[in-house]
C-alpha positions as CSV (number, residue, x, y, z in Angstrom):
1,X,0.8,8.5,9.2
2,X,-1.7,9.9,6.9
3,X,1.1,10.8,4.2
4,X,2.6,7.3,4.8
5,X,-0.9,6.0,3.5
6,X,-0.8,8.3,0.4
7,X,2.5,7.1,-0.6
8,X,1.6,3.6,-0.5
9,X,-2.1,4.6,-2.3
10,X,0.2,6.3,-4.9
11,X,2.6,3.6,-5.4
12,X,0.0,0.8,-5.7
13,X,-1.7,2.4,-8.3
14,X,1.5,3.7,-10.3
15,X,2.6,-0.2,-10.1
16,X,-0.8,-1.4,-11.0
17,X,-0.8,0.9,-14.2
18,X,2.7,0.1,-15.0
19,X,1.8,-3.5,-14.9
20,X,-1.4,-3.1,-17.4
21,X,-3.5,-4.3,-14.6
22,X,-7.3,-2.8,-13.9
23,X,-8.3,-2.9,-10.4
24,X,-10.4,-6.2,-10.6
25,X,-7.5,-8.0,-12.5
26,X,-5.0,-7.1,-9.5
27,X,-8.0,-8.0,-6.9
28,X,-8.1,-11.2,-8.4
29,X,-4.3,-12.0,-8.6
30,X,-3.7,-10.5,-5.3
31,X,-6.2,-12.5,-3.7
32,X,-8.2,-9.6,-2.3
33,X,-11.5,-8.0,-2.9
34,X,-12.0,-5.5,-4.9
35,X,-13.3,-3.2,-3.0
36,X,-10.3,-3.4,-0.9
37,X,-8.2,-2.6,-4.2
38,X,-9.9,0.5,-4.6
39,X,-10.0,1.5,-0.2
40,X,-6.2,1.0,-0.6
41,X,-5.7,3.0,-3.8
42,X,-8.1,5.6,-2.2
43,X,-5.7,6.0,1.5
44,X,-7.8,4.3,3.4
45,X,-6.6,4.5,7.0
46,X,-7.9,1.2,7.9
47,X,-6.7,-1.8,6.3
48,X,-5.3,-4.8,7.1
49,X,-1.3,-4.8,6.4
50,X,-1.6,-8.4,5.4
51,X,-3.9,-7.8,2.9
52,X,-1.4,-5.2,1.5
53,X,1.3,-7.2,1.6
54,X,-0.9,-9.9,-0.7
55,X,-1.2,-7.3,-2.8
56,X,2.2,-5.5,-2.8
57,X,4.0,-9.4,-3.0
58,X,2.7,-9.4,-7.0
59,X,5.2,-6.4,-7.6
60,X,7.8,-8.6,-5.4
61,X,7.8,-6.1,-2.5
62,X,5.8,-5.7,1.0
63,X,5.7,-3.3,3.9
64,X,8.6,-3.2,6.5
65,X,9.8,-1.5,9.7
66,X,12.1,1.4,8.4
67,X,14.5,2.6,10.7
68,X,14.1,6.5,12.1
69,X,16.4,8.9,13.9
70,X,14.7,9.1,17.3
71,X,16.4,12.1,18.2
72,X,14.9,13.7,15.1
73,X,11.6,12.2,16.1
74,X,11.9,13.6,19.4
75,X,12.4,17.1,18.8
76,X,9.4,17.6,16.1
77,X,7.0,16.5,19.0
């Protein structure tokens, strides 16, 4: 789960800085604080999927249910 966070820390920020935004611009345009900019871009393992979604919509993509092999799944247990 952790490394699921990190990706989408990583991500948000590589897409921020592609974009020429700062963390308070994309707090503002997102509609979310700015403290919860910098929690997400940090991994934090508590936030609010909707809230990333707001901010993950300004790149024109959210967070979905991804399909797994449960037999792979399974046998790592």
């Amino acid at each position: 789960m952790k490394e699921n966070l990190n990706n989408i820390s990583l991500h948000v920020k590589k897409r921020r800085k592609e974009n020429k935004l700062t963390q308070p611009e994309l707090a503002l345009k997102a509609g979310v604080g700015l403290r919860f900019v910098r929690d997400l871009e940090q991994g934090k393992n508590t936030l609010r999927t909707d809230k990333v979604n707001d901010v993950l919509r300004l790149f024109g993509e959210e967070l979905g249910v991804v399909s797994m092999h449960r037999e792979k799944i399974i046998s790592n247990e």
